[in-house]
DSSP file (Angstrom, degrees, kcal/mol; ACC not computed):
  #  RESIDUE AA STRUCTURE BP1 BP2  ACC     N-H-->O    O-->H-N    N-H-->O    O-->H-N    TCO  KAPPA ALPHA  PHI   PSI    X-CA   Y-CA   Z-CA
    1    1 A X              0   0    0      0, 0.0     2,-0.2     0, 0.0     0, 0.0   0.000 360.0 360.0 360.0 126.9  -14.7  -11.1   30.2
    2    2 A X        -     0   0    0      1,-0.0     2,-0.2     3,-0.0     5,-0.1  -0.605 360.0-125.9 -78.7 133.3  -14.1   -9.3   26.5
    3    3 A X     >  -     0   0    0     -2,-0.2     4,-1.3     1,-0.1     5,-0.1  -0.574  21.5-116.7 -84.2 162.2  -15.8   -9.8   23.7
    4    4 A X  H  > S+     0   0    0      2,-0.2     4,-2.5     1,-0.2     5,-0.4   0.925 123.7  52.6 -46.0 -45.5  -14.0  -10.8   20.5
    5    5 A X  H  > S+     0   0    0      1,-0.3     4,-2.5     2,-0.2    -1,-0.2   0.946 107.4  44.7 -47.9 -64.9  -15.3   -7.7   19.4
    6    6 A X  H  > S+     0   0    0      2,-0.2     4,-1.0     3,-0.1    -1,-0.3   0.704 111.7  55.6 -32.3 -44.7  -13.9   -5.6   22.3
    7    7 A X  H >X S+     0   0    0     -4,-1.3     4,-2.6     1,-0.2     3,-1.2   0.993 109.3  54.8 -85.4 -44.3  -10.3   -7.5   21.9
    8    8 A X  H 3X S+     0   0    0     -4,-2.5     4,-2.1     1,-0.3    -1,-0.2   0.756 104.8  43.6  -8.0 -73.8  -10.5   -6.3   18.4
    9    9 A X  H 3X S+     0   0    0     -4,-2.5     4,-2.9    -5,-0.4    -1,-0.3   0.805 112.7  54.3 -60.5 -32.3  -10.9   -3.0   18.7
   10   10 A X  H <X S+     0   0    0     -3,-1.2     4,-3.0    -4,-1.0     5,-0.3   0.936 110.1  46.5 -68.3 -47.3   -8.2   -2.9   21.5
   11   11 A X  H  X S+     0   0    0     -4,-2.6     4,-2.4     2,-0.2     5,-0.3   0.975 117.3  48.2 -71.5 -42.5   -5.5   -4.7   19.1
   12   12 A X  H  X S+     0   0    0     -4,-2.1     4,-2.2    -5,-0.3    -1,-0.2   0.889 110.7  51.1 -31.4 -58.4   -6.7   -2.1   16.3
   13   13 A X  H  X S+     0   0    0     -4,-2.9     4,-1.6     1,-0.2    -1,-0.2   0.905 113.0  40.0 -49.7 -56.6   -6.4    0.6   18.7
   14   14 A X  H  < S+     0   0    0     -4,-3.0    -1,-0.2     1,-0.3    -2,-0.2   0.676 113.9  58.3 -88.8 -15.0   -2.7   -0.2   19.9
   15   15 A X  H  < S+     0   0    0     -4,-2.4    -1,-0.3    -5,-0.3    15,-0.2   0.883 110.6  44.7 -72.6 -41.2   -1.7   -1.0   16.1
   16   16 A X  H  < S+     0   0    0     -4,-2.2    -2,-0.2    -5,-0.3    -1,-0.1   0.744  87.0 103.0 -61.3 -26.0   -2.7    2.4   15.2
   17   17 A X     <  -     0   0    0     -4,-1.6    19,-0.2     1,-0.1    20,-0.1   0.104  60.5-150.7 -51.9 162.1   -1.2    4.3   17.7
   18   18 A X  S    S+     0   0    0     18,-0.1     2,-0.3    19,-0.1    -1,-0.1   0.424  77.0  94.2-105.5   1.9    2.1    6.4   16.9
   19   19 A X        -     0   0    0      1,-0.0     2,-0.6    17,-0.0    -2,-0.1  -0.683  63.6-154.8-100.9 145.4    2.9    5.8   20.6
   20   20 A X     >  -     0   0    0     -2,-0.3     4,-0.6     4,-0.1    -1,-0.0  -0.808  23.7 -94.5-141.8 134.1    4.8    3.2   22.0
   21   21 A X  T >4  -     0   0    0     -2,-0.6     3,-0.9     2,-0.1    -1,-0.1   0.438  56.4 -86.4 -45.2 156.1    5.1    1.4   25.2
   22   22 A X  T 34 S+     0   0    0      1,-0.2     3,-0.1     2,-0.1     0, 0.0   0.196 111.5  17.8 -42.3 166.5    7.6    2.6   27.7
   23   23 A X  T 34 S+     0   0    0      1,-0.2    -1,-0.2     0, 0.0     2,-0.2   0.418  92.7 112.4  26.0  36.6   11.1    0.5   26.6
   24   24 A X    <<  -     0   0    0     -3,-0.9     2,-0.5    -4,-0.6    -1,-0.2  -0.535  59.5-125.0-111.6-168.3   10.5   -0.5   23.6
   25   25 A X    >   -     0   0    0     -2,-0.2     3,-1.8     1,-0.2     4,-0.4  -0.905  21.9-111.8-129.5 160.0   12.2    0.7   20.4
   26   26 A X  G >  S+     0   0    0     -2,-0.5     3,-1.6     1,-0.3    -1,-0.2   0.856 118.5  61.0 -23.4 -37.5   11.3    2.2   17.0
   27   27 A X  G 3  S+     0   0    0      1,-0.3    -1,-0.3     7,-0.0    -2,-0.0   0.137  95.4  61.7-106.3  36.2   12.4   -1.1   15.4
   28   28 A X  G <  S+     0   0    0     -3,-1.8    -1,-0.3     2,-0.1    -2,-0.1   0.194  88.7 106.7-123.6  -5.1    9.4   -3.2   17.5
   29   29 A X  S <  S-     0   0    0     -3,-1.6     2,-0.4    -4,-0.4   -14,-0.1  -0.451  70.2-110.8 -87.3 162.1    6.6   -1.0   15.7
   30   30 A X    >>> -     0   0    0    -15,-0.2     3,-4.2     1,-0.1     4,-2.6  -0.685  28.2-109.5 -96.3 156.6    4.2   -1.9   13.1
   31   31 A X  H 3>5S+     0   0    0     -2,-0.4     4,-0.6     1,-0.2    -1,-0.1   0.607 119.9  55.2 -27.0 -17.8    4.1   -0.9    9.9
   32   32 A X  H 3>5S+     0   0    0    -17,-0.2     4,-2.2     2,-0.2    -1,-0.2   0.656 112.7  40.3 -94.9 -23.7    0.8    1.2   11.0
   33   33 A X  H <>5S+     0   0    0     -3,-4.2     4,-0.8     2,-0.2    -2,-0.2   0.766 113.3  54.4-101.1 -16.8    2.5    3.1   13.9
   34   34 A X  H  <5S+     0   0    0     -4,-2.6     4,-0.4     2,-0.2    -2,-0.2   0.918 113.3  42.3 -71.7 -25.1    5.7    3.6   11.7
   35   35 A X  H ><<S+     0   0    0     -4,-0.6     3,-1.9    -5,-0.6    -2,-0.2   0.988 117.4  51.3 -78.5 -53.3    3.3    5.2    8.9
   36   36 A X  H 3< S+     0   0    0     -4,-2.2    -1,-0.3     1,-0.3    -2,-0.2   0.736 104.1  53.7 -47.6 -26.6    1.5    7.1   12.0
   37   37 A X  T 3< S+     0   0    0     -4,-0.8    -1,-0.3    -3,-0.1    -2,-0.2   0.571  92.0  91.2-105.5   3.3    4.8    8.5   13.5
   38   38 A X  S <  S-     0   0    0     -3,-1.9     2,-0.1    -4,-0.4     3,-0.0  -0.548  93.4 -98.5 -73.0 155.6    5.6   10.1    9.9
   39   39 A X     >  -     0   0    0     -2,-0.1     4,-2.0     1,-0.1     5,-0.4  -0.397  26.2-116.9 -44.1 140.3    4.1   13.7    9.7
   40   40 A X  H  > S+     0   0    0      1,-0.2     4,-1.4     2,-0.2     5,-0.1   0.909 109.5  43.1 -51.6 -43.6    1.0   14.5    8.3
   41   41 A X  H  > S+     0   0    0      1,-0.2     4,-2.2     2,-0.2    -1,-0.2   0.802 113.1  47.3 -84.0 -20.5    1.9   16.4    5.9
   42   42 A X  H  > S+     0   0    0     -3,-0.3     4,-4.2     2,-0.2    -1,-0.2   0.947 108.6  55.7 -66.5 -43.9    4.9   14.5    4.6
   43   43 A X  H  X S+     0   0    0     -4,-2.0     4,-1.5     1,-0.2     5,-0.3   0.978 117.6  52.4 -56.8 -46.5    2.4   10.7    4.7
   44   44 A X  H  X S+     0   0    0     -4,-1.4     4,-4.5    -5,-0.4    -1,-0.2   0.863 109.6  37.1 -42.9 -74.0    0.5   13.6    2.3
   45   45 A X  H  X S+     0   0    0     -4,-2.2     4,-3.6     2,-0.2     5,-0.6   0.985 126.4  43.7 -38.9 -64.9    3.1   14.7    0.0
   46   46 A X  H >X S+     0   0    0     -4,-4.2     4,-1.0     1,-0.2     3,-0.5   0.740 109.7  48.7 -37.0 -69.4    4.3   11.0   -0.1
   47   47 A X  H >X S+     0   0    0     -4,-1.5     4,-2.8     1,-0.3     3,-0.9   0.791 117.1  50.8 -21.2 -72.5    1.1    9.3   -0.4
   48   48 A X  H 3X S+     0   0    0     -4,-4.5     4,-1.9    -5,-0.3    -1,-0.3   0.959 104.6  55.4 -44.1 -51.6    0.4   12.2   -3.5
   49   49 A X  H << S+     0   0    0     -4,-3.6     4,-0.3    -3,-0.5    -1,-0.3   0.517 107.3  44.7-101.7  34.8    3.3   11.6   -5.1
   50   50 A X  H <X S+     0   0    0     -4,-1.0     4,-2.5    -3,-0.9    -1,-0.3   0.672 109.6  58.7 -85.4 -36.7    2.8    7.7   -5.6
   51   51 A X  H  X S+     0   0    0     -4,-2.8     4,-1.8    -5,-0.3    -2,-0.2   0.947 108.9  41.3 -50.1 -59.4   -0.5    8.5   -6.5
   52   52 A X  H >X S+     0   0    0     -4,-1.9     3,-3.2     2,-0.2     4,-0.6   0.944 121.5  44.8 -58.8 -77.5    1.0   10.8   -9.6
   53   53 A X  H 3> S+     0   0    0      1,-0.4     4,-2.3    -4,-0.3     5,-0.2   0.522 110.3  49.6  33.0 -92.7    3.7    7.9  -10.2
   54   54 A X  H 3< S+     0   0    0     -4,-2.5    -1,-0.4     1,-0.2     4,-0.3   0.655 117.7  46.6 -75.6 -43.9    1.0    5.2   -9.9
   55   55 A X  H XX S+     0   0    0     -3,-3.2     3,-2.3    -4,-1.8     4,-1.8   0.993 114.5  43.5 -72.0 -69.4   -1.2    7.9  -12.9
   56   56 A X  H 3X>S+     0   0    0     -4,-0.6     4,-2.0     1,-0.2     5,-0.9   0.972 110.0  54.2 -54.2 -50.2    1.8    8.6  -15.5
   57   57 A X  H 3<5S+     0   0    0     -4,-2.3    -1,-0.2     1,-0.2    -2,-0.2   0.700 112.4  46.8 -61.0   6.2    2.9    5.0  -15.5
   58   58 A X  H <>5S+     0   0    0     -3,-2.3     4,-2.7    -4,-0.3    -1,-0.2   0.846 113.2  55.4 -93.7 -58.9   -0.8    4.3  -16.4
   59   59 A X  H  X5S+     0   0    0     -4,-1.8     4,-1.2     1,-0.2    -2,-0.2   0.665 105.6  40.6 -12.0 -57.4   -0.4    6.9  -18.7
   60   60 A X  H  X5S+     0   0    0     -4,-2.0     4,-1.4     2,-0.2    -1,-0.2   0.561 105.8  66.7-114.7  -2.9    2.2    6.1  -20.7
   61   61 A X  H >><S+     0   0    0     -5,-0.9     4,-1.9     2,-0.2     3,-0.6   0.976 105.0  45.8 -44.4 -56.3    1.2    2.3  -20.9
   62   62 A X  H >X S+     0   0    0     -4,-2.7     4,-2.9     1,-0.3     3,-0.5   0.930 113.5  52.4 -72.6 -21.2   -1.8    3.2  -22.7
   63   63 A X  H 3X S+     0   0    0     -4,-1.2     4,-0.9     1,-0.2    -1,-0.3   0.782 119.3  33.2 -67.2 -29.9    0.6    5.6  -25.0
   64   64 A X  H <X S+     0   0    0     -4,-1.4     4,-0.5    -3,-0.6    -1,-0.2   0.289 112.4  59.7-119.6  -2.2    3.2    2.9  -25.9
   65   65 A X  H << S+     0   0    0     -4,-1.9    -2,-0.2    -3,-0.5    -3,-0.1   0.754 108.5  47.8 -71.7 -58.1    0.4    0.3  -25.9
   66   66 A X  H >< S+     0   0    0     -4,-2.9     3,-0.6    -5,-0.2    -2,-0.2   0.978 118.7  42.6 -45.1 -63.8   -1.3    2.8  -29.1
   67   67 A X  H 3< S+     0   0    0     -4,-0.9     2,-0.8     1,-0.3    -3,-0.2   0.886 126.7  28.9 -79.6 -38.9    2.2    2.9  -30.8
   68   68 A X  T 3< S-     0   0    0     -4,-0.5    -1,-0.3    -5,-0.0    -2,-0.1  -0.527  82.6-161.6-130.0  88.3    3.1   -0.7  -30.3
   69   69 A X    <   -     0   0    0     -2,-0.8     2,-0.2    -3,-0.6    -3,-0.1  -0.283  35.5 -98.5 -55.8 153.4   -0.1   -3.0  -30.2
   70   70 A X        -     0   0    0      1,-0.1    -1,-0.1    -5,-0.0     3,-0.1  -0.459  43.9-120.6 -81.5 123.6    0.2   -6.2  -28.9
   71   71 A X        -     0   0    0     -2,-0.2     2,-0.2     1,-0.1     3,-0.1  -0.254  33.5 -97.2 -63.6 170.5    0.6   -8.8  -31.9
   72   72 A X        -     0   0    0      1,-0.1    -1,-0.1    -3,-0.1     2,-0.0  -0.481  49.0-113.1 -83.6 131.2   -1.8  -11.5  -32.2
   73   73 A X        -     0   0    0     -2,-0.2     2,-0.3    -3,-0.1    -1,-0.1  -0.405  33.1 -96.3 -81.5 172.4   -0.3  -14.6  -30.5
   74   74 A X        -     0   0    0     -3,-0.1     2,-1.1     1,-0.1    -1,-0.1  -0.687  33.9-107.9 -91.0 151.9    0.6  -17.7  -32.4
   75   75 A X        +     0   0    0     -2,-0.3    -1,-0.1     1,-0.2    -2,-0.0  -0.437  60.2 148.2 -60.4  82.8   -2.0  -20.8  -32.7
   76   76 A X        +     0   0    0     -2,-1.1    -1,-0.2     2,-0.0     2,-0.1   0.364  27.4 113.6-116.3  11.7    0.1  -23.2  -30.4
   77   77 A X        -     0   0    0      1,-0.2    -2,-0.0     2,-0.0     0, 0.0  -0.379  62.1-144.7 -77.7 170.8   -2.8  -25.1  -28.9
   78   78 A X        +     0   0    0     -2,-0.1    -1,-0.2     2,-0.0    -2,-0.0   0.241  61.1 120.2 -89.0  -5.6   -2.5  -28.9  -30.2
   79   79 A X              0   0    0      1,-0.1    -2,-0.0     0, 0.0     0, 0.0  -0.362 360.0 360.0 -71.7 164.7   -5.9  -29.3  -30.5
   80   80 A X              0   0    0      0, 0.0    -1,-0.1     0, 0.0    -3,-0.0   0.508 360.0 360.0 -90.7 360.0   -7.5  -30.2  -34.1
């Protein structure tokens, strides 16, 4: 008998894998084994250049956030 723990690790294991049982097809993996069957060095590049992406558009928030500050909203509660 397996412990929860044990089945865990097992399902982990076979999610991670890039290999995939005898007759199946690419289009049966999961997202973890499709990101695994990419190269290393490609997942790398990619991986980097979302990372830069994910940095300028951070960037140039706060730069067009400096040039056009966010106005003050208007008083629309109803309260007195």
């Amino acid at each position: 008998m397996s412990t929860p723990k044990d089945r865990l690790k097992k399902s982990v294991e076979a999610n991670l894998t890039s290999e995939l049982p005898p007759g199946s097809s690419p289009a049966q993996r999961t997202f973890g084994q499709s990101w695994l069957a990419i190269p290393r060095r490609t997942r790398l590049f990619f991986s980097c250049a979302l990372f830069g992406t994910a940095l300028v558009g951070l960037w140039v928030s706060d730069k067009v956030e400096e040039k056009l500050p966010a106005s003050k909203p208007a008083n629309t509660s109803s309260r007195p």
